[in-house]
MIPABA-535822 format. One record per residue (C-alpha): chain; residue number from 0; x, y, z; residue in one letter. Coordinates in Angstrom, 2 decimals. Each point is the difference from the previous one (the first is absolute). Example, Ala and Ser with C-alpha at 12.3 -4.5 7.8 and 13.67 -1.06 7.14 Angstrom:
MIPABA-535822
filo=A&seba=0&u=12.30&v=-4.50&w=7.80&koldo=a
filo=A&seba=1&u=1.37&v=3.44&w=-0.66&koldo=s
END
This chain:
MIPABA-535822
filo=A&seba=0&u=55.20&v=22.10&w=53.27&koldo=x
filo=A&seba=1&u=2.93&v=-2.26&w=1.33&koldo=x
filo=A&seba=2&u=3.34&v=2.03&w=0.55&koldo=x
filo=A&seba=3&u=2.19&v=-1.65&w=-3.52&koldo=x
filo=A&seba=4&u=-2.71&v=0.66&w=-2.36&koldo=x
filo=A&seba=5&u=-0.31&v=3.41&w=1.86&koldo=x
filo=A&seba=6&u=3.83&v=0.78&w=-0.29&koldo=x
filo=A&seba=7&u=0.36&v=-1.27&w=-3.45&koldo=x
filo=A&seba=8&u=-2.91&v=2.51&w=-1.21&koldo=x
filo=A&seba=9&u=1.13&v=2.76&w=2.54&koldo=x
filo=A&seba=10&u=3.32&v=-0.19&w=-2.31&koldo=x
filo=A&seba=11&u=-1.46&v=-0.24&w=-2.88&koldo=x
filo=A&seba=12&u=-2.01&v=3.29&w=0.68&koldo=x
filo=A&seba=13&u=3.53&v=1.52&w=0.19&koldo=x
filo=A&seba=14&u=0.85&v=-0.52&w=-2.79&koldo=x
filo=A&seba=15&u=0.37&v=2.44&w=-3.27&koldo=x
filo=A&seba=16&u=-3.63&v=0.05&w=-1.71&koldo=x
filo=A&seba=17&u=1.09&v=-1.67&w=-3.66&koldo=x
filo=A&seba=18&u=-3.79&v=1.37&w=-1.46&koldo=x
filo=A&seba=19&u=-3.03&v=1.22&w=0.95&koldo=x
filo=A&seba=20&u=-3.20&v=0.97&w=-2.13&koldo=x
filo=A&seba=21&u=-2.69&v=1.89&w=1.85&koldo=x
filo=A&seba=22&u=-2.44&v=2.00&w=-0.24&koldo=x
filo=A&seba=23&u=-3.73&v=1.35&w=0.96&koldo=x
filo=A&seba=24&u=-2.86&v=0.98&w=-1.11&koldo=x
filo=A&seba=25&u=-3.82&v=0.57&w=0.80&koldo=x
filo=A&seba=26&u=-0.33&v=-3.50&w=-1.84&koldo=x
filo=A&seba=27&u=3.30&v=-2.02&w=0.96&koldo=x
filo=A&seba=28&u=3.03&v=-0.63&w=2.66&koldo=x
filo=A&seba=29&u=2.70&v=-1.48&w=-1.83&koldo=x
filo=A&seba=30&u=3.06&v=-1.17&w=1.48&koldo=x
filo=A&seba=31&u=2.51&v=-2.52&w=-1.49&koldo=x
filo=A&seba=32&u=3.56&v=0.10&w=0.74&koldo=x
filo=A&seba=33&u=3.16&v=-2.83&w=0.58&koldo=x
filo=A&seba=34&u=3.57&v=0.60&w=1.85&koldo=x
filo=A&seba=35&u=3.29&v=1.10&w=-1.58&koldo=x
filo=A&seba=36&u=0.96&v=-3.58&w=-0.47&koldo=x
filo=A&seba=37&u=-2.81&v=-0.66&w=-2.55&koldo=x
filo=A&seba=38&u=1.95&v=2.69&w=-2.41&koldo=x
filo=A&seba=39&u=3.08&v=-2.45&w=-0.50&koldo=x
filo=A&seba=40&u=-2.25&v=-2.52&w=-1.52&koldo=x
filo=A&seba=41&u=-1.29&v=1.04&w=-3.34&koldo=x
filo=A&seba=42&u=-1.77&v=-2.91&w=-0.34&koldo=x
filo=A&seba=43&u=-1.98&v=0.35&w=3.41&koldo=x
filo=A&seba=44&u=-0.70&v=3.12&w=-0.69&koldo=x
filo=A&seba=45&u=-1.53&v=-0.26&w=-3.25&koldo=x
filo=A&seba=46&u=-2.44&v=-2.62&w=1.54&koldo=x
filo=A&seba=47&u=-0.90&v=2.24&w=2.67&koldo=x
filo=A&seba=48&u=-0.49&v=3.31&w=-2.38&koldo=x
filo=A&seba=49&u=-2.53&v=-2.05&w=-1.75&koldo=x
filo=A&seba=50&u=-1.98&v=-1.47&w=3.15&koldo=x
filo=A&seba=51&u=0.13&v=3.71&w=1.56&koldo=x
filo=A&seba=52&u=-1.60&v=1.24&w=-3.62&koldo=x
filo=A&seba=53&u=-2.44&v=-2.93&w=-0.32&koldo=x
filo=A&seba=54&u=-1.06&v=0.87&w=3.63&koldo=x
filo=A&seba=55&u=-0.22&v=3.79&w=-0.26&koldo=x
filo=A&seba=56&u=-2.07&v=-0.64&w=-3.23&koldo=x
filo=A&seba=57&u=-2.41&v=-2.32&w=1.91&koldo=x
filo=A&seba=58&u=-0.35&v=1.97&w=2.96&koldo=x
filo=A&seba=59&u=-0.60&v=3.17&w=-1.90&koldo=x
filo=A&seba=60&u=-2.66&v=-1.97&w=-2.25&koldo=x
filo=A&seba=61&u=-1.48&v=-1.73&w=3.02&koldo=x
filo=A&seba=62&u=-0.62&v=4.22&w=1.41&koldo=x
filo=A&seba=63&u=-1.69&v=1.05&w=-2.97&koldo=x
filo=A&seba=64&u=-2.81&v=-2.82&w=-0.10&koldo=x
filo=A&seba=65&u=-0.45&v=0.26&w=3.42&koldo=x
filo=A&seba=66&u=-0.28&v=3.71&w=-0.03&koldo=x
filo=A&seba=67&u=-2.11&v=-0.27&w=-3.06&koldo=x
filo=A&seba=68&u=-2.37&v=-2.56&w=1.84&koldo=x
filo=A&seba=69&u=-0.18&v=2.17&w=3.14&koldo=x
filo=A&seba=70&u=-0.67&v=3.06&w=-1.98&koldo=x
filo=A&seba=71&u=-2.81&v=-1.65&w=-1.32&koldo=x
filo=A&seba=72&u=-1.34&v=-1.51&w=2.81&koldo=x
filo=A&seba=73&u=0.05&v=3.28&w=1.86&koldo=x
filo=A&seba=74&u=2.32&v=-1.26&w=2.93&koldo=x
filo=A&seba=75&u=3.19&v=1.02&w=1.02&koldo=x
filo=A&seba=76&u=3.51&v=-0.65&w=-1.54&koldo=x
filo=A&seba=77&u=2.73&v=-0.68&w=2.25&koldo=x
filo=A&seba=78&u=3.52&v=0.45&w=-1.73&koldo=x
filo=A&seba=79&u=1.54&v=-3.50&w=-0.97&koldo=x
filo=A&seba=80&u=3.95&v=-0.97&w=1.49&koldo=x
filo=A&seba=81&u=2.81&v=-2.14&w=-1.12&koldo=x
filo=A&seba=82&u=3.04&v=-0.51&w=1.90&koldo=x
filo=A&seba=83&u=2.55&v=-2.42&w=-0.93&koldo=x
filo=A&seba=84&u=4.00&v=0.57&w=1.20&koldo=x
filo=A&seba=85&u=2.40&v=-2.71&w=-0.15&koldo=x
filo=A&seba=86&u=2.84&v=-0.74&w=2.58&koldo=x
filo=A&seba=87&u=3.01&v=-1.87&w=0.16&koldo=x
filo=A&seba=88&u=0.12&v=-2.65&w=2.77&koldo=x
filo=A&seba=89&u=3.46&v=-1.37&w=-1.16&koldo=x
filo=A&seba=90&u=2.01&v=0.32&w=-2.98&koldo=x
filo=A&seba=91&u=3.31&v=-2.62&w=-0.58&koldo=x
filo=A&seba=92&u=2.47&v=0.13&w=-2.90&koldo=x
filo=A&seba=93&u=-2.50&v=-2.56&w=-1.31&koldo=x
filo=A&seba=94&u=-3.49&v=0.74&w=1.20&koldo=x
filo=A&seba=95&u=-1.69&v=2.87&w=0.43&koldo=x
filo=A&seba=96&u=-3.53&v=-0.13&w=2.56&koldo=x
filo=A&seba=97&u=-2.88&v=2.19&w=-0.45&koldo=x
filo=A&seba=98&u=-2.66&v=0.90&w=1.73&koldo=x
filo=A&seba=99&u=-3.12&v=2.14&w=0.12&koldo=x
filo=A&seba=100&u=-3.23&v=0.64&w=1.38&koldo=x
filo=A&seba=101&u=-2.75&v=0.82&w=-2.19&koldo=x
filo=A&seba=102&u=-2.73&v=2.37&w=0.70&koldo=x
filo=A&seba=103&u=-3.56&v=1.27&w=-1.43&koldo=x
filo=A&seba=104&u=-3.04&v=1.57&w=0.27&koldo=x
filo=A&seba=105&u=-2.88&v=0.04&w=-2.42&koldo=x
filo=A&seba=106&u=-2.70&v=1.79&w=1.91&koldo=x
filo=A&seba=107&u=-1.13&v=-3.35&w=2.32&koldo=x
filo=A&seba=108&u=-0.19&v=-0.08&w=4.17&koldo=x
filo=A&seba=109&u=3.49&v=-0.36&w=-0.05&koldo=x
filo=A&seba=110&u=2.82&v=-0.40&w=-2.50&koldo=x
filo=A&seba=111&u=1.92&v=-3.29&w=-0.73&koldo=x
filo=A&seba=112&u=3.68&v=-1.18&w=1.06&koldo=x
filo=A&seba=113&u=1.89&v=-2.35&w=-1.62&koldo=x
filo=A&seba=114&u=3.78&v=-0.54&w=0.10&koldo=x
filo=A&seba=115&u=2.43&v=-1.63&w=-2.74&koldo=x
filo=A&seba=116&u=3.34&v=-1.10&w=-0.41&koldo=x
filo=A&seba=117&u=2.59&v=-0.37&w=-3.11&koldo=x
filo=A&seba=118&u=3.47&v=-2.05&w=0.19&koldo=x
filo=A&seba=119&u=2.49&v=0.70&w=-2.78&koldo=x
filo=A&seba=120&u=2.59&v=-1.66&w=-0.89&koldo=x
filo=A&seba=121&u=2.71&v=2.34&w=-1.32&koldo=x
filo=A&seba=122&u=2.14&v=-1.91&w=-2.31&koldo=x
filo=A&seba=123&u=-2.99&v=-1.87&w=-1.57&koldo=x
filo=A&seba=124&u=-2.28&v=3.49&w=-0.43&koldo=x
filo=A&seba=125&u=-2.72&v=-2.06&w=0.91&koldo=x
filo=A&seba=126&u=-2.46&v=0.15&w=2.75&koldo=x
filo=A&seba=127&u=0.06&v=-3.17&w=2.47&koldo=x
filo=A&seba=128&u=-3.12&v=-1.58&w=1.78&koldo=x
filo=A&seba=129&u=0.95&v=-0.13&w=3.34&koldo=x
filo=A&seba=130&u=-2.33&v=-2.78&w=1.09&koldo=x
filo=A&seba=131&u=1.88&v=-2.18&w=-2.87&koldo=x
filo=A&seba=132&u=3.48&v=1.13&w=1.58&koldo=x
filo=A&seba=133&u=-1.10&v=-1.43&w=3.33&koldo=x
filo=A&seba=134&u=-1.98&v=-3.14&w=-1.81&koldo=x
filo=A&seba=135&u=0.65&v=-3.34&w=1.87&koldo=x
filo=A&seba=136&u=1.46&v=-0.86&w=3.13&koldo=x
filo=A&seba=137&u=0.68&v=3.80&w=0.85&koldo=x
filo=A&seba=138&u=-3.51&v=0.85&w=-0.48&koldo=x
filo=A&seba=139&u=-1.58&v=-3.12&w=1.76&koldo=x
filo=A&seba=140&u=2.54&v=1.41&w=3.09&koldo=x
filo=A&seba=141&u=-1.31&v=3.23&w=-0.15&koldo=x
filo=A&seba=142&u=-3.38&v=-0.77&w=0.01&koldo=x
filo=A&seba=143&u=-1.11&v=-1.37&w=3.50&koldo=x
filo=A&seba=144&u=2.48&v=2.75&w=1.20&koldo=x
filo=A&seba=145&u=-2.13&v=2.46&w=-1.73&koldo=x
filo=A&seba=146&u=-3.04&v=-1.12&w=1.08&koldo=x
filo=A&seba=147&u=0.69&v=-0.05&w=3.52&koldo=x
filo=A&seba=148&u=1.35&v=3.82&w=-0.02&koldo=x
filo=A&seba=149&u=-2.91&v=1.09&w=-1.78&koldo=x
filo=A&seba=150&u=-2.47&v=-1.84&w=2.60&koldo=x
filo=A&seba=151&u=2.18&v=1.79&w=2.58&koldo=x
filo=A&seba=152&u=-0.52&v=3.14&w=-1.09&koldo=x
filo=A&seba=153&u=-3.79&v=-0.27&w=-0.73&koldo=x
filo=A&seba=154&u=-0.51&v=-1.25&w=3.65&koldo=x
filo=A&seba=155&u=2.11&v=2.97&w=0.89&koldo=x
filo=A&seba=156&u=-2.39&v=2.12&w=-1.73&koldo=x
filo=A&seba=157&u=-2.86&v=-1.22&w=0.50&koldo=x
filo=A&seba=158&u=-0.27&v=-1.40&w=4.10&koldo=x
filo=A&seba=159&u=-0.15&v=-3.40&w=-0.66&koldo=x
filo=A&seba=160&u=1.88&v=-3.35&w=-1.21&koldo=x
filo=A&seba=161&u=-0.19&v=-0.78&w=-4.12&koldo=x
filo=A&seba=162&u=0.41&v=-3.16&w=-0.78&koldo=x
filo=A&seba=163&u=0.21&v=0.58&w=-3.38&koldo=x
filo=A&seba=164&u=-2.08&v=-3.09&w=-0.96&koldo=x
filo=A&seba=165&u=-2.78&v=-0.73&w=-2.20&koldo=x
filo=A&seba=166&u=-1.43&v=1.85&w=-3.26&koldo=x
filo=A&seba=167&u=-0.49&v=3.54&w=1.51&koldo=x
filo=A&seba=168&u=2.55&v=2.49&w=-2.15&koldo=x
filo=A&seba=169&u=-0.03&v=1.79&w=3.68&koldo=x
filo=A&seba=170&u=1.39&v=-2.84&w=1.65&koldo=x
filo=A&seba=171&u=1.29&v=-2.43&w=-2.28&koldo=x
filo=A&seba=172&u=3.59&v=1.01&w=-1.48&koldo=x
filo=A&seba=173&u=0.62&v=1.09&w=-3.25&koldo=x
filo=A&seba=174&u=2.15&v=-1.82&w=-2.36&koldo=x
filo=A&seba=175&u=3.45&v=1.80&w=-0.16&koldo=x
filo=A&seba=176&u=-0.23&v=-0.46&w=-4.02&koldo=x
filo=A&seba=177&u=-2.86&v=2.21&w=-0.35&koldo=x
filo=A&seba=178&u=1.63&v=2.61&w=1.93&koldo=x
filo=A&seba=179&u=2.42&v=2.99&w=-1.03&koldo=x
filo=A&seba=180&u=3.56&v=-1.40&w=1.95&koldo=x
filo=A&seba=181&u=2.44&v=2.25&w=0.09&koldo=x
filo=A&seba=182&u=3.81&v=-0.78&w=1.11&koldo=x
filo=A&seba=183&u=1.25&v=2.15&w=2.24&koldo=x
filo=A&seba=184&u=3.47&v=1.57&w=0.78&koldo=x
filo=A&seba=185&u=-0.94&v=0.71&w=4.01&koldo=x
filo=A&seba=186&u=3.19&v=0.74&w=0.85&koldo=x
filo=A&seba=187&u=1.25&v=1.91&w=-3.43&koldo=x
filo=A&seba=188&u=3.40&v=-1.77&w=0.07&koldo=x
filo=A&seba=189&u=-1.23&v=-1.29&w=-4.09&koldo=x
filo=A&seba=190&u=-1.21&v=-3.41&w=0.52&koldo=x
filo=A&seba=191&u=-3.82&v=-0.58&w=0.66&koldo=x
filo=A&seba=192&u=-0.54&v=-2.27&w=3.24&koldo=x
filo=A&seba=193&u=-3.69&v=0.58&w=0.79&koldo=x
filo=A&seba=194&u=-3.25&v=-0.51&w=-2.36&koldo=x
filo=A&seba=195&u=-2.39&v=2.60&w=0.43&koldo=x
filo=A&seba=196&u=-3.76&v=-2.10&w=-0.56&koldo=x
filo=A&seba=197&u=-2.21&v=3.41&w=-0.69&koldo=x
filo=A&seba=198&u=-3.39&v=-0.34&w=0.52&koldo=x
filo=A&seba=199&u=-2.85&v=2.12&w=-0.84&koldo=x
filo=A&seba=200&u=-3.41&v=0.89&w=1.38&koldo=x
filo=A&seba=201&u=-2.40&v=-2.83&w=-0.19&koldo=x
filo=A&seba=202&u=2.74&v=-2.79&w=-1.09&koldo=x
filo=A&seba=203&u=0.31&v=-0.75&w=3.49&koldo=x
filo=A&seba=204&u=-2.35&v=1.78&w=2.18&koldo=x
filo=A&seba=205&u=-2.72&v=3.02&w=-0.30&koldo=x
filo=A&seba=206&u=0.83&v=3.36&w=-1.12&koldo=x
filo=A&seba=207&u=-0.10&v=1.37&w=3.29&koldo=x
filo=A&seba=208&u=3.13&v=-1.91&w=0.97&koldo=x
filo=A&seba=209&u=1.69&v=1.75&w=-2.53&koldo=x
filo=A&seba=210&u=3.36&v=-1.77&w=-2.05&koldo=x
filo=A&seba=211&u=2.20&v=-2.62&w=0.97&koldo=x
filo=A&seba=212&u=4.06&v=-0.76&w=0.03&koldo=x
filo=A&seba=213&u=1.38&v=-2.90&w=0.57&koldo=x
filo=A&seba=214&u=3.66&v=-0.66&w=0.23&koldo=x
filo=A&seba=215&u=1.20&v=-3.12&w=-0.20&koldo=x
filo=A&seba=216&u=3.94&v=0.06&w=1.11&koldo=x
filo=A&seba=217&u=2.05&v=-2.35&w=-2.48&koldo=x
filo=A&seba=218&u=1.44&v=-2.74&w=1.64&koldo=x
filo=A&seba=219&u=3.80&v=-1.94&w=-1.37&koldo=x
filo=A&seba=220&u=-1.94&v=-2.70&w=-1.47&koldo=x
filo=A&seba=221&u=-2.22&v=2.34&w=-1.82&koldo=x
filo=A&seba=222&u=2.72&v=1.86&w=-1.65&koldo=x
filo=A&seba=223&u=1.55&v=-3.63&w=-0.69&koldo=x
filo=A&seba=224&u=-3.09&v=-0.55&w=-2.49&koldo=x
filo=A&seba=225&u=-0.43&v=2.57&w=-1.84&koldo=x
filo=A&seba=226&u=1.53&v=0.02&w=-3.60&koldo=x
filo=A&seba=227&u=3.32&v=0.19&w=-0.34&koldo=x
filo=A&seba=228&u=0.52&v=3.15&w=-2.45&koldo=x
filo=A&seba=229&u=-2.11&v=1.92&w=2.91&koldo=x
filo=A&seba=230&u=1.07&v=-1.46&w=3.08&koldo=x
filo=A&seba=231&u=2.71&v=2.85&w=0.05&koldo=x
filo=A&seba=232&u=-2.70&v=2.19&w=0.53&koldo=x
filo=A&seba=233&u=-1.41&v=-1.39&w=3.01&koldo=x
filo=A&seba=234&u=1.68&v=-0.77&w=3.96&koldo=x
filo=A&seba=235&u=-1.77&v=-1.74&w=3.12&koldo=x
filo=A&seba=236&u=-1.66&v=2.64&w=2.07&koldo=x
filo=A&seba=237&u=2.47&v=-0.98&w=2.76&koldo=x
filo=A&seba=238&u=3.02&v=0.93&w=-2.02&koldo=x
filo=A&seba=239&u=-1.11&v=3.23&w=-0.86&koldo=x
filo=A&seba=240&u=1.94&v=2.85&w=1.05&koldo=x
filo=A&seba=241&u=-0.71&v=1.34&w=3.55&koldo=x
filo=A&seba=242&u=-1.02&v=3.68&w=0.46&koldo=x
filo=A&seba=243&u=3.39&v=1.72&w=1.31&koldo=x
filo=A&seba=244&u=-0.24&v=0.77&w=3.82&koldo=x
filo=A&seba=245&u=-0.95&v=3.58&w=0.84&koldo=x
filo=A&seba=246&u=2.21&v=2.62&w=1.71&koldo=x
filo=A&seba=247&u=0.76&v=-0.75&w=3.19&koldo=x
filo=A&seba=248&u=-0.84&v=-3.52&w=-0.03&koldo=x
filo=A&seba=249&u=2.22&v=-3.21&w=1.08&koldo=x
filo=A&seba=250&u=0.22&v=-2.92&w=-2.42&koldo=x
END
């Protein structure tokens, strides 16, 4: 994981816990939870209480038939798991970034990872696709840039150039509008400057690789096309606050 993602969730571990439902049993792990932020926004919250209930309910059901089937078969029931926490990677007067990595088990080899992402727009109470923020020239930028850090990073991991060509979901590169994107405040000085592209086992390579992140710095030009009403939100990666200089040190 690449060192602004890293800082921005680093912070956001810091931060006061808003919620958290958990609990286990012989049958199910269940964890949901979302930062302190989440709490000022009735309306986000409200959305979230009723995907964390819709989720325990399904997991819980999901146990039960699969206990019931095991039972029955004679073989061995391993306790089900559900774990999904949301982050903040940014939050503006406007805007408020979410993130979270999603993760069960339901008895198989191995469980399953998947992450998502939410964008809210504050004054409008309304959740914003993030893809259809970035739509046009922005996104056509931040495509070829995205595709060459991910192909860096799978050669990095796995000994050997990726070209990222042809129909292979291992080596071609995944359309940025199928994937969760997630602005990101890297710096925390309230303006989001980097994209975070999160990618999940088997959308890019095989579950042994594990997840991927891709940032994708904003550039002046990219700030200069995004809508208006949000464009507040948002700096180039460039003009983003630098970290201040450490004790000791000359600047």
């Amino acid at each position: 994981m690449h060192a602004a993602i890293l800082i921005a969730i680093l912070a956001a571990a810091a931060q006061a816990q808003g919620f958290m439902r958990e609990h286990e049993d012989a049958l199910l792990d269940f964890r949901y939870g979302w930062p302190a932020v989440v709490e000022e926004e009735p309306a986000l919250r409200a959305i979230l209480v009723r995907e964390m209930e819709a989720a325990e309910a399904q997991a819980k059901a999901a146990a039960e038939e699969d206990r019931e089937a095991r039972r029955e078969s004679g073989s061995p029931f391993h306790g089900h798991s559900f774990a999904k926490v949301w982050r903040a990677a940014g939050s503006t007067p406007r805007l408020l970034s979410l993130t979270a990595e999603h993760e069960t088990f339901t008895g198989g080899a191995h469980g399953s990872f998947a992450f998502a992402a939410v964008l809210w727009d504050r004054a409008a109470d309304r959740q914003l696709d993030a893809a259809i923020l970035l739509d046009g020239p922005v996104l056509d930028r931040l495509t070829p840039r995205h595709c060459a850090a991910l192909n860096a990073q799978r050669s990095e991991r796995r000994g050997e150039p990726v070209a990222g060509d042809g129909d292979d979901p291992f080596t071609s590169c995944p359309s940025l509008g199928s994937l969760p994107l997630a602005p990101t405040d890297a710096d925390g000085d309230g303006r989001f400057d980097t994209i975070a592209v999160l990618i999940a086992p088997y959308e890019a390579g095989p579950w042994a690789e594990g997840s991927y992140v891709v940032e994708l710095p904003l550039e002046a030009e990219d700030v200069a096309d995004l809508p208006a009403v949000y464009r507040p939100a948002f700096e180039p990666a460039e003009a983003a606050s630098p970290e201040p200089a450490k004790t000791g040190e000359r600047g």
